[in-house]
N, C-alpha and C positions, 0 to 999 in steps of 0.2 A: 258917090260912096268912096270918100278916102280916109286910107287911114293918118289921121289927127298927130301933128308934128309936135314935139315939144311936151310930150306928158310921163309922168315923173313914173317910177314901178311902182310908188303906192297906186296911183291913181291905173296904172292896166291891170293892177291885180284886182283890185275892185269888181271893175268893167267886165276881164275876161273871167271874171270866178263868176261871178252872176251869170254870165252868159254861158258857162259852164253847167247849170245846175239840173237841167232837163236830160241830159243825157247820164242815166244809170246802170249803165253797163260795165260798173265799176268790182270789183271782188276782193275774197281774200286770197293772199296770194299764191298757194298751192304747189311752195316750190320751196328747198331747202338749200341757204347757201349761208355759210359760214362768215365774218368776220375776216378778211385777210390782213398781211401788214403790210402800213401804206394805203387799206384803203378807208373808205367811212360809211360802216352798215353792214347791213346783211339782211336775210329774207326768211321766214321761218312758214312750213311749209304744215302747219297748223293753222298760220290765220294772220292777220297782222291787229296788232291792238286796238278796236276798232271802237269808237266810237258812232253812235246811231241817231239818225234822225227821227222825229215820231215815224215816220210810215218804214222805217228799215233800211232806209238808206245809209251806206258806209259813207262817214266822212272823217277817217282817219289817213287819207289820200291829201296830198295835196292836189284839186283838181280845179283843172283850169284848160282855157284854148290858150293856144299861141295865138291865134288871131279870132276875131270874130266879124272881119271881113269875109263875104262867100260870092263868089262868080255865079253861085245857083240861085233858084227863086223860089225853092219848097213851099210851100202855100202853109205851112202848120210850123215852120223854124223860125226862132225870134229873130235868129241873124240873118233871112231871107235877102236877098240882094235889092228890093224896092221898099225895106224898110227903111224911113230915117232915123238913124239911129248912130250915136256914136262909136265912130271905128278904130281900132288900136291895134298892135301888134307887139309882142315880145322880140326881143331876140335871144336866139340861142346862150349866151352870156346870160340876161338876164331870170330864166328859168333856171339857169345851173344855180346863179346864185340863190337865188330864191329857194330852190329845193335844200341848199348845202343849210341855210339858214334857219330853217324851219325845222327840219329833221333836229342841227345840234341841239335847239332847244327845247326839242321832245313833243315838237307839235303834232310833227307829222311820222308815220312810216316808209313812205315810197311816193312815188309821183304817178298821178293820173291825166296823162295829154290826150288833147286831141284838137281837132281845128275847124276852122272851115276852109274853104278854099280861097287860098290867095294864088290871083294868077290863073294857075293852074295844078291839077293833081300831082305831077311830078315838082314843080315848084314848091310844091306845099309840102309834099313829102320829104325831099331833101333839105327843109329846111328842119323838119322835123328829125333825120338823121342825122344831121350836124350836131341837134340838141343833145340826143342821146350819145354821142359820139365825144363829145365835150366833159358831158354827166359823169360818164365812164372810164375814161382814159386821162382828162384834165385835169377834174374835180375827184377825183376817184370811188366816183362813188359808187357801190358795192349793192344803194339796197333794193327793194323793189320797185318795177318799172312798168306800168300797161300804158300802151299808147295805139292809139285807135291806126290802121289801117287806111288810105285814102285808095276808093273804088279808080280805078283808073290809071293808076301809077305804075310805073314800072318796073314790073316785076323784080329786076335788078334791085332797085329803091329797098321794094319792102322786105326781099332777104337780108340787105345788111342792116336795115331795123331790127327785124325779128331777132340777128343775130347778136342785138342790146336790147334787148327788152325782154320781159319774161313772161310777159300774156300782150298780146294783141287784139283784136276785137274789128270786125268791120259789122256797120249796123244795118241788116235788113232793112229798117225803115219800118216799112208795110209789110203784112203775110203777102199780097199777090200782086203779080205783076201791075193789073187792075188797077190797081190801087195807086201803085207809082206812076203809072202813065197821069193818072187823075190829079195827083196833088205832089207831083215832083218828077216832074217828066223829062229833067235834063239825066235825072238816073233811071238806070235798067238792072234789071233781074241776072244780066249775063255779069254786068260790069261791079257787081256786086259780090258774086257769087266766085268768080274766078280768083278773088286774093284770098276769099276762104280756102280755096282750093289747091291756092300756090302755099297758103301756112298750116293746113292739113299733110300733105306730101311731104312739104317737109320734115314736120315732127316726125313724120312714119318714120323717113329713109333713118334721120337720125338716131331715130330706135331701134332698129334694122344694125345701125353700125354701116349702110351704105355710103351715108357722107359723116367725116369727120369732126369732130368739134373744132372749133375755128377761135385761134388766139385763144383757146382753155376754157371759151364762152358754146353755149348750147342756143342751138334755135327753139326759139321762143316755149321754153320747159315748162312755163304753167300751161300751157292750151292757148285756144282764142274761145272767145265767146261773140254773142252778138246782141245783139237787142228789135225788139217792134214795138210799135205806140198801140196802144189799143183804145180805140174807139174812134179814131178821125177817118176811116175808114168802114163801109159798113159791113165788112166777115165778124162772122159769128163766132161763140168761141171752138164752135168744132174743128174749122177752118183753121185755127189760130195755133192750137194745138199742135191738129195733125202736121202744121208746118217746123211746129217744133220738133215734132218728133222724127220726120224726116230728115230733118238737122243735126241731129242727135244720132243719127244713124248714119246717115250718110258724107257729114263731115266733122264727124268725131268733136263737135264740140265739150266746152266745160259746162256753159250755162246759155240757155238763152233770157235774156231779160224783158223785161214788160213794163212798159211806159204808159200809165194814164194817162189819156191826150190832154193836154192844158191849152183852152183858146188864146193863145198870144198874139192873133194877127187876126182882122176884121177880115173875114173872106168868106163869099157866097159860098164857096165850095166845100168851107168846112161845116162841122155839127155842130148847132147851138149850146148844147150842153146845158142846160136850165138849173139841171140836180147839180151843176160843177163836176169835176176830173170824176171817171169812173174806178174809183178809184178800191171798189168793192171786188167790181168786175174785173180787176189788175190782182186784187188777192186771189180768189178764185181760180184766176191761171196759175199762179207762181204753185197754189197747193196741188193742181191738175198735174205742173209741172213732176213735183217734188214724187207725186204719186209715179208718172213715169219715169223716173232716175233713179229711183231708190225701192220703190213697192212691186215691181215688176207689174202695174197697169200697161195699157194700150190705150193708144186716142180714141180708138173705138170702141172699146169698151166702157169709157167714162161719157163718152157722147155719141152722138149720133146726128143722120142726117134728119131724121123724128124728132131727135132730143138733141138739136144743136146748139144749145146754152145752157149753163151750169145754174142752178138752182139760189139763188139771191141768198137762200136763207141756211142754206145747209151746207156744210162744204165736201167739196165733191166724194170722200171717200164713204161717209155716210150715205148719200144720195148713192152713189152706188153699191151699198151694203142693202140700202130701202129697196132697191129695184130686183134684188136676186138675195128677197128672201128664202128661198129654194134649199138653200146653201147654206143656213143658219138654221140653228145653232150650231157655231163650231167646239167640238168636244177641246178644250186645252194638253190635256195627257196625251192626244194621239192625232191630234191636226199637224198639217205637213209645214215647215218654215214658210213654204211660201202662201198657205192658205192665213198662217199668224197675222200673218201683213196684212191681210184683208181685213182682220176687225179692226172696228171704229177702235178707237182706244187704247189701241198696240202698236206702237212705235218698231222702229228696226233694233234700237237696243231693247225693250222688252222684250221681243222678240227672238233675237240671241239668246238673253238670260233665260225664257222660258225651254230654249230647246236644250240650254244646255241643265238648269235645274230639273228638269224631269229624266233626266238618265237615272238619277240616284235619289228620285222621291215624289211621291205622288201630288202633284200641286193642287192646293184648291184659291179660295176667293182671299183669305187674310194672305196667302203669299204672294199671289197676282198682285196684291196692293203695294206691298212692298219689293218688288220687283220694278213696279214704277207703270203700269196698267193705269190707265183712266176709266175707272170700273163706271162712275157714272155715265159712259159710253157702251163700254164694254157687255156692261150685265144683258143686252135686249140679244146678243149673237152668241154667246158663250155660255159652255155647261164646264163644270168640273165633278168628275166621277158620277156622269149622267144626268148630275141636278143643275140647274139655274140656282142663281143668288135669290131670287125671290117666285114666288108663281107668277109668273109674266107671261104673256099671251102674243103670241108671233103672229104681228097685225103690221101692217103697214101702215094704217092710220093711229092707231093708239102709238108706237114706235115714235115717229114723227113729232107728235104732238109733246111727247115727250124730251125732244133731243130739240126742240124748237126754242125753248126757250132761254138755253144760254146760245145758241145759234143766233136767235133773234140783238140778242143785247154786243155778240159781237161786231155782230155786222152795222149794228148801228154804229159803237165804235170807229171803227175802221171808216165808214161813209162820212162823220163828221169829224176827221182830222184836218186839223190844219195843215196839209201836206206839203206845199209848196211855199213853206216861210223857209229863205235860205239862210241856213245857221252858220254861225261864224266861230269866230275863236274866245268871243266872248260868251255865246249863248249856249248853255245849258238844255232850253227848254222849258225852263221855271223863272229866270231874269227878268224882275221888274223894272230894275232900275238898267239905265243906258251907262256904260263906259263914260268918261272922261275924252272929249275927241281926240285930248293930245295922247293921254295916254293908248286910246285906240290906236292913234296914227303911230305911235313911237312901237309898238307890238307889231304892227305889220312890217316894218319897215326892218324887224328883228333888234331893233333896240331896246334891250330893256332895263 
């Protein structure tokens, strides 16, 4: 396993963007910095202009590894250390360029790193500090920056990363320990867990005003996040959750992300996967997710150890609407904000607008609509001034049977995407026709 001498930065950008493409723990950037003089960028703490792959993936990042060499043998990573497979490495130069390159021609917004291991964790991380260190004070660039965390490094390393970079990220891998021992046993739960912990404390103190800001720069000001695969493993999704939610709690993250496992590597030890990436089952979490960050759910309250997997067909806020029908109909003129949340069909901005439109007027169903209500959800939970939208009969089965059938046609949807076709600078998503190679080659290369 060495890395390949003599190959040109078309051909590592190729190499390492592809081998880039499984790790989604990518975001927007959630962080607000201006344009200075002298430098090139800035960072807007709304979003970065993002462009989507079918399944939701941000690719308005430049994303890529520095290397896709790794000293480890994860049993489910394409860049495993006993796969043959062609090895390359950037160096810190050639990412600045690349990134300076891409950006002036409006390709890209910010840069998305991360690596595998070359060497070792602190090798690899300082090589990666150098990049950003280069990025920032050479190249002067200004805009946004996420660059993953290596478990193992030393601590020293990743503060003055954090201290260039505006979200950082280290990837759980697996929800359980279990799990890691099983199918990547050179990493552990502690070694994982502790740079969460060293860039947790720090954003605090920073917030706090205990430690200063450092050269006019803030430790790592969007957050960190992290990511888990789901399915190469077999925790269910209550497991999967509740790990979320723990994380969410107890190291302040931004997001955690979810990875449909994709078989890349022949190995007894992984799951056949017959259906292909679960990629149903990856939706499922994100909305479980969404439901605890924003609707004030619980992991246990959407599942249980009884009910430890989310419903194929429904998505989870209905399925937990279905299960505590008790609780419906909820009156619109006089339910509490945080009960609004709970119907199917009302968003956190409906929601707002409904509490704030009923100070000064009595709402029924033609104003619910245009407020922005998804009343063909909403009508089976919801009264206004006593009445339902139609005679409807508060059944669990009639209910269902009812809500099943664009439930049904999405989920088919979402199960037969193309999900893992990696898009490029040429592809849209609709492109029948291929580029021109030179012309391909001369767009990468920033020549145009």
């Amino acid at each position: 396993m060495l890395i390949q001498e003599g190959m040109g930065v078309q051909e590592k950008l190729a190499l390492l963007a592809d081998a880039a493409k499984y790790d989604v723990a990518c975001t927007s950037s959630g962080v607000d910095r201006k344009n200075k003089p002298g430098t090139l960028g800035n960072a807007v703490s709304a979003g970065l202009c993002h462009s989507f792959a079918a399944d939701g993936r941000c690719i308005s990042l430049l994303k890529i590894l520095f290397t896709n060499q790794c000293i480890y043998d994860c049993r489910y990573c394409v860049n495993r250390r006993s796969n043959d497979t062609r090895r390359t490495a950037f160096t810190p130069d050639e990412v600045c360029r690349l990134t300076i390159e891409f950006y002036r021609r409006n390709y890209i917004e910010g840069l998305f790193l991360s690596s595998g291991i070359l060497h070792s964790p602190d090798y690899t991380m300082d090589l990666l500090y150098q990049t950003l260190w280069k990025l920032r004070n050479e190249y002067r660039f200004n805009g946004y920056i996420h660059i993953k965390a290596i478990p193992g490094a030393d601590p020293a390393l990743v503060e003055r990363v954090g201290l260039l970079a505006d979200r950082m990220s280290v990837n759980l891998e697996l929800p359980t320990s279990e799990g890691l021992k099983r199918l990547a046993p050179a990493k552990t739960r502690e070694k994982i867990l502790r740079p969460m912990r060293q860039i947790q404390r720090g954003i605090q103190a920073q917030r706090q005003e205990i430690i200063p800001y450092r050269g006019g720069r803030r430790f790592v000001p969007a957050g960190q996040s992290t990511q888990m695969i789901v399915g190469a493993t077999p925790e269910n999704d209550y497991q999967m959750i509740s790990v979320a939610e723990a994380l969410y709690r107890n190291y302040d993250l931004k997001r955690v992300f979810y990875s449909a496992f994709v078989r890349v590597n022949d190995d007894s030890l992984l799951p056949a996967l017959p259906g292909g990436p679960p990629l149903l089952r990856e939706h499922r979490l994100y909305q479980a997710d969404w439901l605890m960050r924003f609707y004030g759910f619980e992991a246990g309250e959407l599942l249980s150890s009884k009910q430890p997997n989310f419903n194929v067909f429904l998505d989870p806020k209905c399925d937990w609407a279905l299960r505590h029908l008790e609780q419906f109909p909820v009156e619109i003129n006089k339910a509490s904000y945080g009960m609004l949340l709970r119907v199917p069909g009302v968003g956190v901005k409906s929601a707002k607008r409904i509490a704030a439109a009923r100070r000064s007027a009595v709402l029924d169903f033609p104003d619910l609509k245009r407020i922005g209500v998804v009343l063909k959800r909403a009508v089976y939970f919801i009264t206004c001034n006593g009445r339902m939208m139609y005679p409807l009969k508060i059944d669990q089965d009639f209910i269902t049977s009812q809500l099943l059938g664009d439930e049904r046609r999405n989920a088919w949807d979402i199960s037969q995407r193309d999900a893992y076709r990696q898009m490029s600078m040429f592809d849209d998503g609709f492109m029948q026709v291929q580029p021109d190679p030179e012309e391909k080659a001369g767009v990468l290369a920033g020549q145009l």
